[in-house]
MOPAC internal coordinates of N, CA, C and O (Angstrom, degrees):
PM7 1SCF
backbone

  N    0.0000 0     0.00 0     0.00 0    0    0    0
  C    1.4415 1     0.00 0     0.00 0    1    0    0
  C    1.5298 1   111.42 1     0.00 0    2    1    0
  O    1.2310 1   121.19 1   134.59 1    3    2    1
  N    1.4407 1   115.32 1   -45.41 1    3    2    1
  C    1.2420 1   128.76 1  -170.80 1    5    3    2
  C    1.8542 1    95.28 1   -50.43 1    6    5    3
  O    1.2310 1   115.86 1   130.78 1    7    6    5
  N    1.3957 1   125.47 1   -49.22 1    7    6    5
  C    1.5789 1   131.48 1  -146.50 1    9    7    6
  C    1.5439 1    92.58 1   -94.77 1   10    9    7
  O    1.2310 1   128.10 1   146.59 1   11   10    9
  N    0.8642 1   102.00 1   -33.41 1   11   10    9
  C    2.2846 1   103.43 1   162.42 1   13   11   10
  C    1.0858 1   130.70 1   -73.98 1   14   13   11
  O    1.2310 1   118.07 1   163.08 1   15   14   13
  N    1.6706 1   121.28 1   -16.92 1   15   14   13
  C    1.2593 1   117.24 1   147.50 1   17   15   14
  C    1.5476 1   121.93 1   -84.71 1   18   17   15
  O    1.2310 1   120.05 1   157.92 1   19   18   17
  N    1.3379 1   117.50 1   -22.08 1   19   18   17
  C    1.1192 1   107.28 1   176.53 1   21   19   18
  C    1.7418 1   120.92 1   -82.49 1   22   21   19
  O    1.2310 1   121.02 1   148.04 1   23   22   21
  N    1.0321 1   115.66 1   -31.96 1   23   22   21
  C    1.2262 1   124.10 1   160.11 1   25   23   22
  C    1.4396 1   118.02 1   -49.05 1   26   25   23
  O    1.2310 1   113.89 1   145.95 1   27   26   25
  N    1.3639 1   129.17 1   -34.05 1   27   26   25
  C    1.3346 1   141.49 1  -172.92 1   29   27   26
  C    1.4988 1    97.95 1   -85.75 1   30   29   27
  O    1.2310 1   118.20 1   131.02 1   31   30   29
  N    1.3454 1   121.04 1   -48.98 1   31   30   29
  C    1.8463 1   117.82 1   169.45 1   33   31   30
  C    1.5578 1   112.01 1   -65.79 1   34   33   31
  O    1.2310 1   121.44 1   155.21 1   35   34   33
  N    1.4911 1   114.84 1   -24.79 1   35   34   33
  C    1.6036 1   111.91 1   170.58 1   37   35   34
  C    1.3786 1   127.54 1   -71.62 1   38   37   35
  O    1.2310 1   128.33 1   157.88 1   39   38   37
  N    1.3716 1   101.57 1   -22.12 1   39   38   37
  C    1.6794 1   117.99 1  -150.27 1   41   39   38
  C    1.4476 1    90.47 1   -76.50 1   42   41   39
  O    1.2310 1   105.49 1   117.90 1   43   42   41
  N    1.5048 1   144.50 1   -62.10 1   43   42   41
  C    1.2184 1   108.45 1  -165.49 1   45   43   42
  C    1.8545 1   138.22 1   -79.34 1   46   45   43
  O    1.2310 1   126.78 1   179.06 1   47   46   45
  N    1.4680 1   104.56 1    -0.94 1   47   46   45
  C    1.8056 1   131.50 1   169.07 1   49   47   46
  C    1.4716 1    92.72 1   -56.60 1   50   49   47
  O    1.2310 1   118.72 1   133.22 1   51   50   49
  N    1.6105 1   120.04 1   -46.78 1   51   50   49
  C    1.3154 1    99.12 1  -173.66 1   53   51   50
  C    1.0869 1   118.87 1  -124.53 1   54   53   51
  O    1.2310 1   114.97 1  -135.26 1   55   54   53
  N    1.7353 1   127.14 1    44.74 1   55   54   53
  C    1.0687 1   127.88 1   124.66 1   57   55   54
  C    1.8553 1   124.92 1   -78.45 1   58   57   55
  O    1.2310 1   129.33 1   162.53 1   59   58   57
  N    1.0248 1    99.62 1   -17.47 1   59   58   57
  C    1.5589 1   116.47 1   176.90 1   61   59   58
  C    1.8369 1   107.94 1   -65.46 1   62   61   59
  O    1.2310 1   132.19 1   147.78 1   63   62   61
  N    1.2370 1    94.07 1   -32.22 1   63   62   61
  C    2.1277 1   108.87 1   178.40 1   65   63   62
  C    1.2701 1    88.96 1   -59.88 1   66   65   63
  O    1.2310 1   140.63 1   -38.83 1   67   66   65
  N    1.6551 1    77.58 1   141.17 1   67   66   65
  C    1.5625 1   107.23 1   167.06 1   69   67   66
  C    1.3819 1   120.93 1  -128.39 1   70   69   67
  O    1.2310 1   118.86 1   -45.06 1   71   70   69
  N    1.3959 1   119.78 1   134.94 1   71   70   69
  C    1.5012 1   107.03 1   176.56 1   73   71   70
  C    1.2014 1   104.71 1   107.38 1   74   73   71
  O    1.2310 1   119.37 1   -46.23 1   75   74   73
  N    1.5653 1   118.81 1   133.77 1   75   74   73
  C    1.6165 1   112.20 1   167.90 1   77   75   74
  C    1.3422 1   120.82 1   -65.48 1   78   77   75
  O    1.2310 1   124.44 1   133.31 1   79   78   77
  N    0.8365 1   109.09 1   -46.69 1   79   78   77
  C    1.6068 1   103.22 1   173.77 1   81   79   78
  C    1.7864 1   109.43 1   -20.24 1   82   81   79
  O    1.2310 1   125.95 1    98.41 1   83   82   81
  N    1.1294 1   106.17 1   -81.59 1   83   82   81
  C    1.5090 1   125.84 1  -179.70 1   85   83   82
  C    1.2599 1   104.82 1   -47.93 1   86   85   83
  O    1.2310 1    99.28 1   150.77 1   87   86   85
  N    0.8018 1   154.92 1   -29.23 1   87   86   85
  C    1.6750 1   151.90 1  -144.85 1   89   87   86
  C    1.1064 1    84.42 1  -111.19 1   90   89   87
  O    1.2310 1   112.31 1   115.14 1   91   90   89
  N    1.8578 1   132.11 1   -64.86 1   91   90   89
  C    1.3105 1   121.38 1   178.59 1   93   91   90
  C    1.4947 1   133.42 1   -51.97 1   94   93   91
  O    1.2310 1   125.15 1   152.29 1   95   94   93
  N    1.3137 1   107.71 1   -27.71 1   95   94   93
  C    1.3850 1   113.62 1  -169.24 1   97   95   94
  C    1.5772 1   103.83 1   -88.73 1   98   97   95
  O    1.2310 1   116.19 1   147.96 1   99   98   97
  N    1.5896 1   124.85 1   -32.04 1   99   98   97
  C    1.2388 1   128.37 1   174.67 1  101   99   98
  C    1.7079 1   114.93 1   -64.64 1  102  101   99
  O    1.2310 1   125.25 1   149.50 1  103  102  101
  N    1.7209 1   107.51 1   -30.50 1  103  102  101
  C    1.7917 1   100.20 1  -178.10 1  105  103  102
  C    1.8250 1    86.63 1   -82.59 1  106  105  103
  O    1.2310 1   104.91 1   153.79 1  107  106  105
  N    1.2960 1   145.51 1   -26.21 1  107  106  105
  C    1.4783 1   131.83 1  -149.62 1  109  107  106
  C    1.6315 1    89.87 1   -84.75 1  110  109  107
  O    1.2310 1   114.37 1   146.86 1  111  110  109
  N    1.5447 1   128.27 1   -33.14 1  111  110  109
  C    1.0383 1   129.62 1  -150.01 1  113  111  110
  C    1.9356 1    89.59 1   -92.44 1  114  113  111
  O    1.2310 1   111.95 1   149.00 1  115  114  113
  N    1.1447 1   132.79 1   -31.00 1  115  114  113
  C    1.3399 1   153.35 1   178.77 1  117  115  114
  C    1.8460 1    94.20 1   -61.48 1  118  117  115
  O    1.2310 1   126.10 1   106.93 1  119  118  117
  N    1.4331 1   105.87 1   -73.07 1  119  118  117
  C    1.1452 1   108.62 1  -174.56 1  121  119  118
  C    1.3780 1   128.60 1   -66.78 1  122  121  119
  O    1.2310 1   117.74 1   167.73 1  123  122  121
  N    1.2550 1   121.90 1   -12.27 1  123  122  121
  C    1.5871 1   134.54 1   145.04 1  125  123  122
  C    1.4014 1   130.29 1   -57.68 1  126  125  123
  O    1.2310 1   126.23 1   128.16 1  127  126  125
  N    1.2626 1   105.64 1   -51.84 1  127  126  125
  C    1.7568 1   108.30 1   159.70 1  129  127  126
  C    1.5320 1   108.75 1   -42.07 1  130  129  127
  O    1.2310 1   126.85 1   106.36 1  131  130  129
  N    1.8963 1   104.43 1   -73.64 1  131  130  129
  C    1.5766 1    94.66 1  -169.25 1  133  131  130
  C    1.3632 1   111.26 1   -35.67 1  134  133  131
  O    1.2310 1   120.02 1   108.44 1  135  134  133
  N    1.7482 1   117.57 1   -71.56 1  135  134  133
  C    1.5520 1   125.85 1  -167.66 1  137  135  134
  C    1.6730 1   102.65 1   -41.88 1  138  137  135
  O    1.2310 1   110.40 1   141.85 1  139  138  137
  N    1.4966 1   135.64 1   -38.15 1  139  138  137
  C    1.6122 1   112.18 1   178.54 1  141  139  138
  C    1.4433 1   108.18 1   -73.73 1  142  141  139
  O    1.2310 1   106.77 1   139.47 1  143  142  141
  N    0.8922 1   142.23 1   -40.53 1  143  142  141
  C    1.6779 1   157.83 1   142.19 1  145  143  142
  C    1.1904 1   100.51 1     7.70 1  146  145  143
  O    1.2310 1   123.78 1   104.64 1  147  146  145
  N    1.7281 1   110.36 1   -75.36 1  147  146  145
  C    1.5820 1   135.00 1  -162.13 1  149  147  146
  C    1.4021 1    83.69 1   -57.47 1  150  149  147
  O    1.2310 1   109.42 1   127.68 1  151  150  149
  N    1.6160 1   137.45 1   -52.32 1  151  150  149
  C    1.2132 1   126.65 1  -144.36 1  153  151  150
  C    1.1506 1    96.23 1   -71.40 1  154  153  151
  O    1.2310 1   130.88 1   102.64 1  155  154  153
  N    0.8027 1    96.61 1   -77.36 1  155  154  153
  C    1.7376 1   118.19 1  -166.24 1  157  155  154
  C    1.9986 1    90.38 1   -27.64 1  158  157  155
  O    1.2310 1   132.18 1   104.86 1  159  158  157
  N    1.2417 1    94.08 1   -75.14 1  159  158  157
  C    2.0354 1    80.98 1  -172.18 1  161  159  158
  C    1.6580 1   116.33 1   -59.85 1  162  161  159
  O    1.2310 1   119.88 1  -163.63 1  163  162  161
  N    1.3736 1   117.83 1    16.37 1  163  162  161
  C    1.3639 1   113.23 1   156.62 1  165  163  162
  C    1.5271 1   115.30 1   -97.36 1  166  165  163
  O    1.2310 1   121.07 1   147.55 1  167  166  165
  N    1.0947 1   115.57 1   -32.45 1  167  166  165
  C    1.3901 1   120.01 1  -153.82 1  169  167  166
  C    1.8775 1    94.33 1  -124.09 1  170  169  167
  O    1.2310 1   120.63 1  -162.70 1  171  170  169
  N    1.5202 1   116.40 1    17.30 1  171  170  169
  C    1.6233 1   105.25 1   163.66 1  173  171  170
  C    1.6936 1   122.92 1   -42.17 1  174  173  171
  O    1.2310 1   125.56 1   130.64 1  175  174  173
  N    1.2293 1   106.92 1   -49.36 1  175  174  173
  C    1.2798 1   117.91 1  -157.56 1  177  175  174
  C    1.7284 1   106.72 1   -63.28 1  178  177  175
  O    1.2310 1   123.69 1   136.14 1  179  178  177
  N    1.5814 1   110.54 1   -43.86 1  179  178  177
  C    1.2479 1   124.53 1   179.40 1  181  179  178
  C    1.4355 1   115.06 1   -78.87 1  182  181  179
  O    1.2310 1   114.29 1   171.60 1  183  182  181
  N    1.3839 1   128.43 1    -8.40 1  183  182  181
  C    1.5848 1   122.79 1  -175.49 1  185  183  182
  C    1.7781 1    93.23 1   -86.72 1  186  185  183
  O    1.2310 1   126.08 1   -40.60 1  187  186  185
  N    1.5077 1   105.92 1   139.40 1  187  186  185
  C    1.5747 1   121.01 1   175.70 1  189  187  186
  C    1.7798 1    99.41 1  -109.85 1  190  189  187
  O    1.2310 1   118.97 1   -46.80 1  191  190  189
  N    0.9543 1   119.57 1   133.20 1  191  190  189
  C    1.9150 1   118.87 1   178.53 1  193  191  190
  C    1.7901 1    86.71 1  -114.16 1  194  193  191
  O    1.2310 1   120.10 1   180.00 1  195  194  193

């Protein structure tokens, strides 16, 4: 829920982007969050702080 509201407060900054550049770097930077996300809820049990 948390990543669907934020995506929904992100979503119109980057329809406003212009340029590939930006468009690319905004889904790589999107798709990095999820993938540390994924980690982290695979490997909770095993991380020590």
């Amino acid at each position: 829920m948390f990543m669907y509201i934020a995506l929904v407060d992100l979503l119109p900054q980057l329809i406003k982007t212009t340029g590939a550049f930006h468009f690319a770097l905004n889904n790589v930077g999107i798709l990095i969050g999820f993938a540390i996300m994924l980690l982290i809820a695979i490997f909770e049990e095993s991380i020590k702080l």
